[in-house]
N, C-alpha and C positions, 0 to 999 in steps of 0.2 A: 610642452605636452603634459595635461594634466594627469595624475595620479588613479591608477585602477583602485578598486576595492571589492571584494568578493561582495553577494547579498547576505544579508545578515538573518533574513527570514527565507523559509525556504519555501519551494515552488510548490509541492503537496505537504499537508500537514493537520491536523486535529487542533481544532480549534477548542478554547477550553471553557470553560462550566459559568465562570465568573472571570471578573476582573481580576488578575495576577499581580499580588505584593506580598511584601513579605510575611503576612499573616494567611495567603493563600497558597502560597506553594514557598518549601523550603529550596528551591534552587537559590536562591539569595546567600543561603546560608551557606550551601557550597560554595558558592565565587568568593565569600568572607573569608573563607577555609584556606581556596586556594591561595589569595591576598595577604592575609595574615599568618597563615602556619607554613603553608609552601613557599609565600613568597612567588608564585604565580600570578601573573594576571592573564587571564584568561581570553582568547580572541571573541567579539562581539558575538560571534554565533554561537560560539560555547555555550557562552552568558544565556543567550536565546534560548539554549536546548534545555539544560539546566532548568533554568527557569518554568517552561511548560512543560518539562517533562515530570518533574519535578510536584508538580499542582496537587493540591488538598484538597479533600472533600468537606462540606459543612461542615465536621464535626474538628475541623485544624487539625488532625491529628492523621486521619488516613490516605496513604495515597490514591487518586484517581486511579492510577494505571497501574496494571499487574504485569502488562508486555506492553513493552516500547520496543518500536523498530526504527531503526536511524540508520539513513542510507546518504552517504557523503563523498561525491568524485577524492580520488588516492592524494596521499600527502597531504591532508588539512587538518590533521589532529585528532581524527577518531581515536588513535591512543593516549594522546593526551587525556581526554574526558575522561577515558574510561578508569586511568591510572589517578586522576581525581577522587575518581567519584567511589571508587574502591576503597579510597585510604581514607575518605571522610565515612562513608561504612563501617570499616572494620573500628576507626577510633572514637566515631559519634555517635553515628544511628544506630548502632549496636547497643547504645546504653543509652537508649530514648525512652524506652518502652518496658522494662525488666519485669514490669508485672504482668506485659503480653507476652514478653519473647524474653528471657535472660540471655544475658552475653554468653554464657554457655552453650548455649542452641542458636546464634548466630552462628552462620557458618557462609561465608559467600563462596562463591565457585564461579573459576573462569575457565572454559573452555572455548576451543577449536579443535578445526580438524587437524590441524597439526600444534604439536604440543608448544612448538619454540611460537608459535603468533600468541596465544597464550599467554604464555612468559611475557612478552614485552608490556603489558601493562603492571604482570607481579614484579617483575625487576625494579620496575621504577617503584612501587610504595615497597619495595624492599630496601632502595639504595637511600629511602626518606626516613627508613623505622628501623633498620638493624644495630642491634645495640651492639653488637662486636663488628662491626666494619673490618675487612682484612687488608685495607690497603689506606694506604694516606690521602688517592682520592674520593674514594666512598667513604672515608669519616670524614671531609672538605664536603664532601653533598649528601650527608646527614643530618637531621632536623635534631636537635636534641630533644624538644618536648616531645617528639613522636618516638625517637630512642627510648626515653623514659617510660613509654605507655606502651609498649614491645617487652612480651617477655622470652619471645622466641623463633629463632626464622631458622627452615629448614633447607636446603637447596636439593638436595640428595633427589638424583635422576629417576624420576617418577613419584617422590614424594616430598614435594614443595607446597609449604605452607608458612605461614606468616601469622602467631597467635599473639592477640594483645594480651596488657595486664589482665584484661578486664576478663578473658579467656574466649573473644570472639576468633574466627578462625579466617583467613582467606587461603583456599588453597587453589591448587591449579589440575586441569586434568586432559587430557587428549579427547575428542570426542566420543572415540572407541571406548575409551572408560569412564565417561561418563555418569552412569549409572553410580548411585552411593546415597549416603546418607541424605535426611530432608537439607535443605538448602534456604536462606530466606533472601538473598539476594545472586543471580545468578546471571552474570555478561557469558556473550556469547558473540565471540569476534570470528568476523568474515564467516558471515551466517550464508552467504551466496557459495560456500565452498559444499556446505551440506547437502550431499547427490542422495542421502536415503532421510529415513523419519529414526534411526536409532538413536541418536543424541536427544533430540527434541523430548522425544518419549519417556525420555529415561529420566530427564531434568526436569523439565516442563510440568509436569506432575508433584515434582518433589516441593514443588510453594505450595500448594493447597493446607499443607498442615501447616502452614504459616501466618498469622493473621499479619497484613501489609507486605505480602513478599512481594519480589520485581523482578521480571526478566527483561534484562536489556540486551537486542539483539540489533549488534553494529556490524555495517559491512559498508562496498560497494555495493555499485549494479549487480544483479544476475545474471542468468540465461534460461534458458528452457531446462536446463537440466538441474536450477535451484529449487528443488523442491519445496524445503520449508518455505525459505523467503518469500516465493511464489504466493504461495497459502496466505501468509500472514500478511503479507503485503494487498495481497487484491480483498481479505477479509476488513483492512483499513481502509482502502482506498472504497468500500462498497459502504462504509461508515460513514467518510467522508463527504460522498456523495448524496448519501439519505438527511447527512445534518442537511448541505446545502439545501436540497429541495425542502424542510421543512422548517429548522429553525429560523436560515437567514432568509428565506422567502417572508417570512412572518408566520405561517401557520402556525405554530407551536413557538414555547419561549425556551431557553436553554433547562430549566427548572425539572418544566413537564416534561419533555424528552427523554431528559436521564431520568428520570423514574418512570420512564415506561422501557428504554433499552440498558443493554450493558453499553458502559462507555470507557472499559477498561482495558482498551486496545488501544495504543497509539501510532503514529506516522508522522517522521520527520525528515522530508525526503528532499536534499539538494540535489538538484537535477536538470538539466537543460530542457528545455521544450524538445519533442521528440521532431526528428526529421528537420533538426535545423543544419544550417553550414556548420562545416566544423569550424571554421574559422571566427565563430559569430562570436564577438568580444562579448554582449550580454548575456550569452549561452553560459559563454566558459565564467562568467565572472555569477551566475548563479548557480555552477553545481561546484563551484572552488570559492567557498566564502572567506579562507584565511588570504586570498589574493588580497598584498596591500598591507598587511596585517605583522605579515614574517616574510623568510623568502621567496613565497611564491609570487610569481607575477604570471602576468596574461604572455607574455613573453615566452617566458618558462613551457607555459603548456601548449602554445603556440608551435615550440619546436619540435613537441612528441609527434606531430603531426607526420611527416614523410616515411620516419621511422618505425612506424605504428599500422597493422592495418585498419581499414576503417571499423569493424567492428573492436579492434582493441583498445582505439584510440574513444569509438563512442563509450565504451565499459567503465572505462579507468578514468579517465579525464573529465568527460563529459558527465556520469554515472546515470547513461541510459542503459536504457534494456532494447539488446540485440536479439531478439526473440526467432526470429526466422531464419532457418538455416534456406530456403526456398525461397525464389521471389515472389511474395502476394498476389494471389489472383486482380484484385481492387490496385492501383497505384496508390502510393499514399499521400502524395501532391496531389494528387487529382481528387480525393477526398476531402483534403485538407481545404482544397478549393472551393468546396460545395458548401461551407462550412456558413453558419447566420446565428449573429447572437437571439435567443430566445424571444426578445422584446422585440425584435423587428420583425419577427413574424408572424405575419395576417392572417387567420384562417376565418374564412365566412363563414356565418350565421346558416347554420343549417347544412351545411358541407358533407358529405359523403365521408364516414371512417372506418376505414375495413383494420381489424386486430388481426396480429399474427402471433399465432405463439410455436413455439419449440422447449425443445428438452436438450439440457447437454446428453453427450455418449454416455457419462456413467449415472444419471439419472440422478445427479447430486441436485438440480436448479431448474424452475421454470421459468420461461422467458416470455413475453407478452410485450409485442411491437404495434406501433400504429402507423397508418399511412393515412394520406389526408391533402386533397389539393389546397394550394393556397388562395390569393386571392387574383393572384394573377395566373391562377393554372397548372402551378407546377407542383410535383409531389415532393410534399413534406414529412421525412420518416423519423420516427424514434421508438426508443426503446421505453415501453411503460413502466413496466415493471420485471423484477426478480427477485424470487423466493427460494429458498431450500424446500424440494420435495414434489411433487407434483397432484397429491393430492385435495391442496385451497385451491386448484384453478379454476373448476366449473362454478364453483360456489362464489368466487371472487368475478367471474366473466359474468355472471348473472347479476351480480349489485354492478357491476360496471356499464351493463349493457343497459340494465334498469334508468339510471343516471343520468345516462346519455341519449340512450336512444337508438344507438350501435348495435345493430343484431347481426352483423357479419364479420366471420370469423375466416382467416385461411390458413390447412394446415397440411406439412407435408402427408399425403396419405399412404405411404407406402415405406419399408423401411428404415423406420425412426420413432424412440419412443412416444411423441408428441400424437401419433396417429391412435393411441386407446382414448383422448380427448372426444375424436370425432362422433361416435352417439352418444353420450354425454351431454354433449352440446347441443346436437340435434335435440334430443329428450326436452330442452331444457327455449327450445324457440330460436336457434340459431341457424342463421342461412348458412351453412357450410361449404366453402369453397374447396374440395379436395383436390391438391394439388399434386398429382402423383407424375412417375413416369419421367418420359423427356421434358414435360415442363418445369419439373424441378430445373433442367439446366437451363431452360429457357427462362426462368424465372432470376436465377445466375446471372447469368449474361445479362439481362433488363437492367439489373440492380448497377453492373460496370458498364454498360450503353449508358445509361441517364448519370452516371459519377464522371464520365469519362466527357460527357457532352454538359455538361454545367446545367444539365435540364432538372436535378433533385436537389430539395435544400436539407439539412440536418442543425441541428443543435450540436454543441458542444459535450460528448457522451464518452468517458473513459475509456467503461470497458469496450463498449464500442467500436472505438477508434484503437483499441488494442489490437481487438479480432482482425478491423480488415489489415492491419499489420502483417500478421504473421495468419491469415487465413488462407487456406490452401485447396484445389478443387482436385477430382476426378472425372474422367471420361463416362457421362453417361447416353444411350441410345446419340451417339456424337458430340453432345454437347457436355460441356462442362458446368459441374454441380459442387456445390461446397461437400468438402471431406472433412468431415467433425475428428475423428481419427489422426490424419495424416498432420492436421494443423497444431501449431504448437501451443495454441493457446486457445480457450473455450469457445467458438466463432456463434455457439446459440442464438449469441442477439442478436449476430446480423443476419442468422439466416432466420430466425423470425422477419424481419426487417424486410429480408426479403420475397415471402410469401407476402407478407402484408403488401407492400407494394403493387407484385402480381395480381393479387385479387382488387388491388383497386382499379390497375390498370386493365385487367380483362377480362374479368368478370362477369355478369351480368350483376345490376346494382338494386337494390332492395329499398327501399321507399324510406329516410330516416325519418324520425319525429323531429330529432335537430341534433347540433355539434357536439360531439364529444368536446369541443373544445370552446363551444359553450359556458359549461361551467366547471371547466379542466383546462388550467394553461397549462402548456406545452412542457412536459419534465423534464430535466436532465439526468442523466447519470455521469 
């Protein structure tokens, strides 16, 4: 029976500016650290994370990234790393820079929500640098170069810290007290534990006065009730998405990009494909990269399975996101069904393209779908675009409509921010499909009639495919209508999606000039 091994690159992640050596990113330099002064070596995704998380900007000197978010299934060394990458902080990169930052204003800070998760990464570059050890095992796993470069460790209950010679500081803090002095490098373990924004707020802020600060935010999966992670995770994953469609499609080179975005968000997510078997060996063996490596085996996490429920065992093992406390309006098999890589899809020369757009509930995002018969007939949906704010839509519908040739738009008209669009649009030459009333449900229902009957095809789209997840409906005039509220996560694009589909499908249809798709292949998110 051959030998499992965890994946060593993971399933979502930020792809980086340039080629990664050691003259572009200092993660090398850490694995040297752990190698030579720990006496660690590091498991191959470590190495991985390190490495790109790690990345420099043209000038070799600053970091790319100011927050990193690493999200890794339980038991595979998130404390390890972190307890690394702390000690090579407080005793390196705290004396890199002394004409930016002097070792006296290094100050790192590791928090959680609870104080003892915390601790486990200061303990360990404590039991590696304390110069008075109080037992004969702690001076047996004491480093003495790092003894010697320690002028002082604290333990005392609520006021733990670890000050080098050089007078950098790591100390430790509960989330609740958070709040203190500026910071220039600041972990933030079991970031899914975070139910409010007080911690974030309070830290998160404190790198600005830092030239090169980092926050590195390690956890599991979340839920609906992860707030931060939530944020910071879909503002990567919306990152992610945007390189895709324009770097690696070709439009743009990694260069022009980042100097047109910020690119100083990161994503390093082991993680099973959503809605796989639990049992699927490739699943477990890419969101558990140390499988192979140390104790863990596929075996191992194999057995959490009966003793686990399914959401705890997807959480912790798998390190998906159990988003839905409800079962989804949409099946997510039956979605997952409909599913067509981008290339294989035909749409004719001249084809009919009705836009849909919507607004999330709290009016933070405008969403902008298209529907579109293929070439054998059947409707083809996605999500075109999303923006912060609602005021680029008309002006953005108009160079789109310009382009293409697309002058029909469908929008909920009744009860939903999206409905102040509709003269606008009008004003502006667009056939207006208002979509009010019991057709909203019956527009609903169309959208799981043709998912459920394999008659609509889709692209490969995140957030998307997040929504019909945990997307949730309510009773209107009998039928049932997407509930922006009640759902746990932002459903806007699909119910763009599916107005757009509605008005293609019953509409009356408006004469094109020719394809939006044309001279637009078909985007993903």
């Amino acid at each position: 029976m051959s030998k499992h091994y965890g994946r060593t690159e993971p399933r979502l992640w930020t792809k980086p500016l340039r080629e990664l050596t050691p003259d572009t990113s200092l993660g090398f330099e850490v694995i040297d650290y752990a190698r030579q002064i720990l006496h660690i070596e590091l498991y191959p995704w470590q190495q991985w994370l390190l490495i790109h998380a790690l990345e420099l900007l043209e000038d070799g000197i600053t970091y790319r990234y100011r927050r990193i978010i690493v999200l890794v299934g339980r038991q595979n060394g998130k404390t390890l790393v972190a307890s690394v990458l702390a000690s090579w902080w407080l005793h390196v990169d705290s004396q890199r820079h002394p004409d930016r930052v002097p070792p006296l204003r290094f100050k790192i800070v590791g928090t959680a929500q609870n104080l003892d998760i915390a601790r486990e990464p200061w303990n360990s570059v404590k039991l590696w640098c304390d110069p008075e050890p109080e037992t004969i095992e702690e001076q047996a796993a004491a480093i003495p170069t790092l003894q010697a470069a320690t002028a002082k460790v604290s333990d005392t209950n609520g006021k733990e810290y670890i000050k080098s010679r050089a007078l950098a500081v790591y100390e430790i803090r509960a989330a609740k007290n958070a709040r203190g002095k500026p910071a220039a490098r600041v972990i933030m373990d079991e970031l899914r534990e975070q139910k409010d924004w007080a911690a974030w707020n309070a830290l998160s802020p404190t790198m600005k006065s830092f030239w090169n600060g980092q926050l590195w935010g390690i956890s599991n999966a979340g839920d609906s009730t992860s707030v931060v992670l939530i944020q910071q995770r879909d503002a990567a994953i919306e990152f992610i998405d945007a390189w895709h469609r324009t770097v690696e499609s070709g439009l743009m080179d990694a260069a022009e990009y980042a100097g047109r975005h910020d690119c100083s968000l990161a994503l390093f997510e082991w993680s099973a494909e959503p809605d796989c078997p639990k049992d699927d060996v490739e699943a477990i063996l890419q969101s558990n990269p140390s499988i192979g490596y140390g104790s863990q085996t596929v075996e191992g996490v194999l057995a959490d399975i009966p003793g686990m429920t399914d959401a705890g065992y997807r959480t912790e093992d798998l390190c998906q996101w159990v988003t839905a406390k409800v079962e989804g309006y949409i099946d997510v098999n039956d979605w997952t069904n409909t599913l067509a890589k981008p290339f294989d899809i035909r749409i004719p020369t001249g084809a009919r393209t009705v836009w849909g757009i919507d607004v999330s509930v709290d009016r933070s995002h405008s969403w902008i779908a298209a529907a579109v018969f293929d070439a054998n007939g059947n409707p083809v949906v996605s999500l075109r675009e999303r923006r912060k704010g609602l005021m680029w839509v008309p002006e953005y519908m108009q160079h789109l409509a310009k382009e293409s040739g697309m002058w029909e738009v469908a929008i909920q008209s009744k009860g939903c921010p999206a409905m102040e669009f509709i003269d606008p649009l009008k004003q502006l030459g667009f056939t207006v499909h208002e979509i009010d009333g019991s057709h909203i449900g019956l527009a609903t229902g169309r959208l799981r009639d043709r998912v459920r009957e394999h008659r609509l095809i889709h692209a490969p789209q995140s957030l998307v495919d997040q929504a019909i997840e945990g997307g949730v409906t309510k009773v209107i005039a009998e039928n049932e209508a997407w509930d922006r509220r009640r759902s746990i996560v932002d459903i806007s694009g699909v119910a763009a999606i599916t107005v757009a589909l509605y008005g293609l499908e019953t509409c009356e249809p408006v004469e094109p000039e020719h394809s939006a798709y044309e001279e637009y292949d078909l985007l993903t998110f």
